[in-house]
C-alpha positions as CSV (number, residue, x, y, z in Angstrom):
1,X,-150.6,-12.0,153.7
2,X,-148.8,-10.1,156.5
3,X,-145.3,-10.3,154.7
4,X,-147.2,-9.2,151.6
5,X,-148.4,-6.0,153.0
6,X,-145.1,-5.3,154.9
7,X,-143.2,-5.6,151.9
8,X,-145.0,-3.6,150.0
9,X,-144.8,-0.7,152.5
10,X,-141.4,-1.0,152.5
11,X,-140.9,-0.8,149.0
12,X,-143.2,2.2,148.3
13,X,-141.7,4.2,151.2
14,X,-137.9,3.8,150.1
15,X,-139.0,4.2,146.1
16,X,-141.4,6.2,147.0
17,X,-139.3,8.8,149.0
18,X,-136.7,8.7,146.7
19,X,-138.4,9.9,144.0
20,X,-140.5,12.3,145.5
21,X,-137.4,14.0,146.8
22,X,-136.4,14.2,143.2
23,X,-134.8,11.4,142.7
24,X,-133.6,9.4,138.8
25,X,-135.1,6.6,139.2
26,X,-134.0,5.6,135.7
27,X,-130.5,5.4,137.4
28,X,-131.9,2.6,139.9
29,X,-133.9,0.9,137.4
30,X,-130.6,0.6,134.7
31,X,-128.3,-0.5,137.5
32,X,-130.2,-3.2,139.2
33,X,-130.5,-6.4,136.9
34,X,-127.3,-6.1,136.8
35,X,-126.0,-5.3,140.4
36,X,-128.9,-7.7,141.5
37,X,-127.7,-10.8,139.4
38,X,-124.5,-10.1,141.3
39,X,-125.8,-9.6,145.1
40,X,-128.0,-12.5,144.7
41,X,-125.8,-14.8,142.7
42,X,-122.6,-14.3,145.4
43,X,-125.3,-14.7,148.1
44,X,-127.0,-17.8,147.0
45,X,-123.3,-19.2,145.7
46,X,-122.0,-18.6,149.2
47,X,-125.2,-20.1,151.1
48,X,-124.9,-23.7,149.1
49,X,-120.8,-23.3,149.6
50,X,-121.6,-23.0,153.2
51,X,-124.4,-25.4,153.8
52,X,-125.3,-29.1,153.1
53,X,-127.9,-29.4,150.3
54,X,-130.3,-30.9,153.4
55,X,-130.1,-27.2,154.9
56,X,-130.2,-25.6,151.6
57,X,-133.7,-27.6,150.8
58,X,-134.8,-26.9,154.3
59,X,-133.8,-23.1,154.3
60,X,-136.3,-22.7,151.2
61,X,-139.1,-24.8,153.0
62,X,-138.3,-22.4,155.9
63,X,-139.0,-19.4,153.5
64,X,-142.2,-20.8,152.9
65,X,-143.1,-21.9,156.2
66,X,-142.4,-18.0,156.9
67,X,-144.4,-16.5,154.5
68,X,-147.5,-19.1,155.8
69,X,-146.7,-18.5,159.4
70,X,-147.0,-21.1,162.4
71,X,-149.4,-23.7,161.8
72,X,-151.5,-24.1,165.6
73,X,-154.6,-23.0,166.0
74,X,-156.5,-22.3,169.0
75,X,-158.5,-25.4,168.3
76,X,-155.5,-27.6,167.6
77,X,-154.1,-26.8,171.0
78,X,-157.9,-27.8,172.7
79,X,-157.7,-30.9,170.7
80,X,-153.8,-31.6,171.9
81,X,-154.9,-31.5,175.4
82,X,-158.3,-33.4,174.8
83,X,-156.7,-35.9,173.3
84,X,-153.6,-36.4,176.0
85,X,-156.8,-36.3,178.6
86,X,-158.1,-40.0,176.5
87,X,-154.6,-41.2,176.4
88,X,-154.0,-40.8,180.0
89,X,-157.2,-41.7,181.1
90,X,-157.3,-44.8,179.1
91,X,-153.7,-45.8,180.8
92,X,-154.7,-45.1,183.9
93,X,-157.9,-47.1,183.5
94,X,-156.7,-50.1,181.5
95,X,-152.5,-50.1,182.0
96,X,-150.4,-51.1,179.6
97,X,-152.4,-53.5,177.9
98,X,-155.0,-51.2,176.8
99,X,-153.2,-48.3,175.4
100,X,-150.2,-50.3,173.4
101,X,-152.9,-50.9,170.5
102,X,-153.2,-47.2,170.7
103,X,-149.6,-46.4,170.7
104,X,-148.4,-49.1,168.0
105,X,-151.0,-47.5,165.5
106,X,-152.1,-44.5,166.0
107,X,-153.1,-43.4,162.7
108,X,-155.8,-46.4,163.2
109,X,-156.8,-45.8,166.5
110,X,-159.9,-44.3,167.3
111,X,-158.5,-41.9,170.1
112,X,-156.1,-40.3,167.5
113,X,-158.4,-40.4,164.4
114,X,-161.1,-37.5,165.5
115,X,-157.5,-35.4,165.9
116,X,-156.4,-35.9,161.5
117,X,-154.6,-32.1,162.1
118,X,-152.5,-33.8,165.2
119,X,-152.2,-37.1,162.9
120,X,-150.5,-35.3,160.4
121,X,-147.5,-33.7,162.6
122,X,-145.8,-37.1,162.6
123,X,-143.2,-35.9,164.7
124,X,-145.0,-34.6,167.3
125,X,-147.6,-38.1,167.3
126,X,-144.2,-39.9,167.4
127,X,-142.8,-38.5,170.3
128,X,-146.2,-38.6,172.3
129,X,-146.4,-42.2,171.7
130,X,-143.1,-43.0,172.7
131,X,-143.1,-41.5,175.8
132,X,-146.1,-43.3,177.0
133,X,-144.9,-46.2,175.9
134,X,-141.8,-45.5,177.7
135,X,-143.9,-45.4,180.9
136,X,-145.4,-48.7,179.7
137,X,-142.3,-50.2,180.7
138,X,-142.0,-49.1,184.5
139,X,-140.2,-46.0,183.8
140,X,-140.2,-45.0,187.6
141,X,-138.3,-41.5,187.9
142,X,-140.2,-38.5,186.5
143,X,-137.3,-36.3,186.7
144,X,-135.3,-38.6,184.5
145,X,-138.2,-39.2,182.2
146,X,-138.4,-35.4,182.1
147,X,-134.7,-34.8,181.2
148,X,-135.3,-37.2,178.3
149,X,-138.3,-35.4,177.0
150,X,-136.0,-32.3,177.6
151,X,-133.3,-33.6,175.6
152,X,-135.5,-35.0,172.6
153,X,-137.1,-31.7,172.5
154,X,-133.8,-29.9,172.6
155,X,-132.6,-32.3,169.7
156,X,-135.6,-31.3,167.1
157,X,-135.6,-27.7,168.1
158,X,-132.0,-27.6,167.1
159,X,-132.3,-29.4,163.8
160,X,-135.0,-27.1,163.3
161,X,-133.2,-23.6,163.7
162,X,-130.5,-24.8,161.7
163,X,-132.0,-23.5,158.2
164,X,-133.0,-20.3,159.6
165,X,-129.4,-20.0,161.2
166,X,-128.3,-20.2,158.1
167,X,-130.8,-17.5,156.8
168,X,-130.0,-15.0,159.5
169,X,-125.8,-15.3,158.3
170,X,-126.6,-14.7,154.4
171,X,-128.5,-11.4,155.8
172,X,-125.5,-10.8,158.0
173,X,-123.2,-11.0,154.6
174,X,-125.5,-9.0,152.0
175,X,-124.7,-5.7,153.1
176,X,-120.5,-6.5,152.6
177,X,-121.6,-8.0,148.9
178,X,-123.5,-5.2,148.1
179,X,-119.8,-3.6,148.5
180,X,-118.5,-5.8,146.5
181,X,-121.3,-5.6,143.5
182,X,-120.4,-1.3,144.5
183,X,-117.0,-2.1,143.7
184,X,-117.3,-3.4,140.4
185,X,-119.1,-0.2,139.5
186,X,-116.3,1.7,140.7
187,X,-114.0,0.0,138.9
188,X,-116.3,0.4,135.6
189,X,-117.0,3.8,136.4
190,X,-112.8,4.4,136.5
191,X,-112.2,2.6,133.2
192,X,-114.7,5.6,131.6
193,X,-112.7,8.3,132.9
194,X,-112.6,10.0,129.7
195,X,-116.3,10.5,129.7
196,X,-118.2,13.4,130.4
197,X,-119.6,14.3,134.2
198,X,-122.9,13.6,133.7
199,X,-122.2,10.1,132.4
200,X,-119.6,9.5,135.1
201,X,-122.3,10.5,137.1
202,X,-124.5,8.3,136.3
203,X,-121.8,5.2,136.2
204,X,-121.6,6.2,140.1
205,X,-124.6,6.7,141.2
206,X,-125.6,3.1,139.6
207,X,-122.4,1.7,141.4
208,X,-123.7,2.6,144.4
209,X,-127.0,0.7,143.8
210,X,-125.1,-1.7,144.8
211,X,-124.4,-0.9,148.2
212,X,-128.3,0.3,148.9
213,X,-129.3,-3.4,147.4
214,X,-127.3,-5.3,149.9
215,X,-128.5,-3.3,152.5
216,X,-131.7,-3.1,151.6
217,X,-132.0,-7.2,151.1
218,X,-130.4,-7.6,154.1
219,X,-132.1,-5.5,157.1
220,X,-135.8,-5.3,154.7
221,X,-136.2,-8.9,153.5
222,X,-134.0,-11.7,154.1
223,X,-133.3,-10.9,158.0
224,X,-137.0,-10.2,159.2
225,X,-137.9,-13.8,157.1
226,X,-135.2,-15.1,159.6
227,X,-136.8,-13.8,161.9
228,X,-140.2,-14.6,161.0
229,X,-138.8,-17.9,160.3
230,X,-137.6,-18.2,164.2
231,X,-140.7,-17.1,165.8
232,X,-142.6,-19.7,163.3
233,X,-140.5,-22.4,164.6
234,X,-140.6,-21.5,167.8
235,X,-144.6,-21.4,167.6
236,X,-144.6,-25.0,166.1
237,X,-143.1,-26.5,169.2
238,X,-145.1,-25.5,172.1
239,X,-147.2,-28.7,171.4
240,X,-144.0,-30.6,172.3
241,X,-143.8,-28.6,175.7
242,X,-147.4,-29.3,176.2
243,X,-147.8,-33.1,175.5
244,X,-143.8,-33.0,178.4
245,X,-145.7,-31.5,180.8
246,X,-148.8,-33.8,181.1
247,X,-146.9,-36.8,180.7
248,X,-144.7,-35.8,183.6
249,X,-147.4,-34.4,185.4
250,X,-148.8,-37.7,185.4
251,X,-145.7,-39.2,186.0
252,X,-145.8,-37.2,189.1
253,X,-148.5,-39.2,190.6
254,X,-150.5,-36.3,189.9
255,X,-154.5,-36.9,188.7
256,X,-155.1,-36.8,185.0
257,X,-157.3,-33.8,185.1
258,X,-154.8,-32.3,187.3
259,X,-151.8,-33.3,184.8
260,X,-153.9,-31.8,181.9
261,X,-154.5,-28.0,183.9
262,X,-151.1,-27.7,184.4
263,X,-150.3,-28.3,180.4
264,X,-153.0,-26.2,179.7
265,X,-151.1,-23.9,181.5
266,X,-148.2,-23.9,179.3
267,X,-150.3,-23.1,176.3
268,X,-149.6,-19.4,174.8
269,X,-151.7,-17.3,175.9
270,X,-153.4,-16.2,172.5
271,X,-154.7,-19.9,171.7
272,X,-155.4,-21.2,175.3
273,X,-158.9,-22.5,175.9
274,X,-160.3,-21.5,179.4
275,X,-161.3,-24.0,181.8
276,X,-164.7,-24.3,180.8
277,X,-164.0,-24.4,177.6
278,X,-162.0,-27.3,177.5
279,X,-164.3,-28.9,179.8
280,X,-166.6,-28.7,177.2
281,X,-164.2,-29.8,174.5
282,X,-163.5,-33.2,177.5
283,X,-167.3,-34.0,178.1
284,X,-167.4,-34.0,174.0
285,X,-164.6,-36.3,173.8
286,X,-165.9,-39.1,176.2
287,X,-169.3,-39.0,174.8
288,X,-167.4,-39.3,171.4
289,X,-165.5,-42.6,172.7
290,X,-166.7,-46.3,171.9
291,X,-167.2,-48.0,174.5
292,X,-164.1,-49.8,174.5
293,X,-161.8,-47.2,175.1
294,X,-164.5,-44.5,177.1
């Protein structure tokens, strides 16, 4: 809804000045189906030339995932610590044994089932259980197990940013194709030499549509949905940062309670819960629990 509203300011304050300042805006509106189906053609041509089809599919996901923003809530980020509060609890009560059943299934579990939003972020559910099962198996140095954690989460964030990499170059190119598209007016415009000045006029003045479209797509849309796209997926993987720091808090020989306040810590400031709160949210939790995992 944001990108809606900022769009449309930004169309009715460029069209909108232009043609209160007296502006033809018959001029714009002849030139660009034709200027845009080459802008947008040599953009998109170049973007697949450039990228593997897996980035071009993800690079259109990514637009999407820009337009709907990042996908936490406040709530999902109480239920992300609540729910690494059973985990560890249950490990540090029962060992091994107890949580594996946990870990192997989690989608049947009934620590992960009151959490269907975390469920459904495989990746993130994946690498959770992973890592405590990782500990399962005597993995005695929290620093390394932390470098690991580092690493993975290095890995995703990477594969993540490629689309939007990818993104942020086509809005670096559109303003040199909107040249090119100007160009091709010019050279129109020359081959009607012969005609009179207010037609070469015209023939100019839509040539350089061209130019204002590339510049225009590039700086006003398809850059700020780069950037948009960034922020989004930079959003997405705090949780990953979160579930790090409690399991390496823990690691730490630190209490679970402990380990949990210092990832509840790392949670942005807009969508952390206070300490009471997830207190709350912790005493709702346990009285929740069967009795085989409380």
């Amino acid at each position: 809804m944001l990108n809606a509203v900022g769009f449309i300011i930004i169309l009715g304050c460029v069209f909108g000045s232009f043609v209160i300042s007296g502006g033809k805006f018959e001029i714009i509106a002849h030139a660009l189906p034709h200027e845009m189906m080459a802008i947008a053609g040599a953009a998109i041509g170049a973007f697949i030339v450039g990228n593997s089809m897996a980035t071009v599919k993800k690079a259109g996901a990514g637009l999407v995932r820009a337009f709907k923003g990042g996908r936490w809530k406040a709530s999902d980020y109480t239920d992300l610590l609540t729910l690494m509060f059973t985990l560890l609890s249950l490990f540090k009560r029962a060992g091994a044994t107890g949580i594996e059943p946990h870990l192997d299934k989690p989608e049947e579990s009934d620590i992960f089932k009151p959490y269907p939003r975390l469920l459904a972020d495989h990746h993130l559910i994946e690498f959770t259980c992973d890592y405590l099962r990782m500990m399962t198996v005597n993995f005695e140095d929290p620093h390394q197990l932390e470098a690991a954690m580092e690493a993975d989460i290095e890995k995703h964030h990477h594969e993540e940013t490629g689309p939007q990499h990818a993104l942020q170059l086509m809005a670096d190119g559109l303003p040199a194709i909107g040249i090119v598209a100007a160009v091709l007016g010019v050279i129109k415009t020359m081959g009607s030499i012969d005609q009179p000045t207010e037609i070469l006029g015209a023939m100019i003045g839509g040539a350089l549509v061209g130019t204002f479209l590339g510049v225009l797509l590039s700086y006003c849309v398809v850059a700020p949905l780069a950037t948009k796209l960034l922020e989004t997926i930079e959003g997405d993987s705090k949780p990953f940062s979160i579930v790090k720091t409690a399991i390496v808090a823990y690691a730490q020989n630190q209490p679970v309670q402990v380990a949990i306040e210092i990832a509840r810590r790392m949670t942005p400031s807009a969508y952390a819960p206070s300490f009471q709160q997830l207190e709350t949210a912790l005493d709702e939790a346990k009285n929740g629990l069967s009795p085989a995992t409380a």
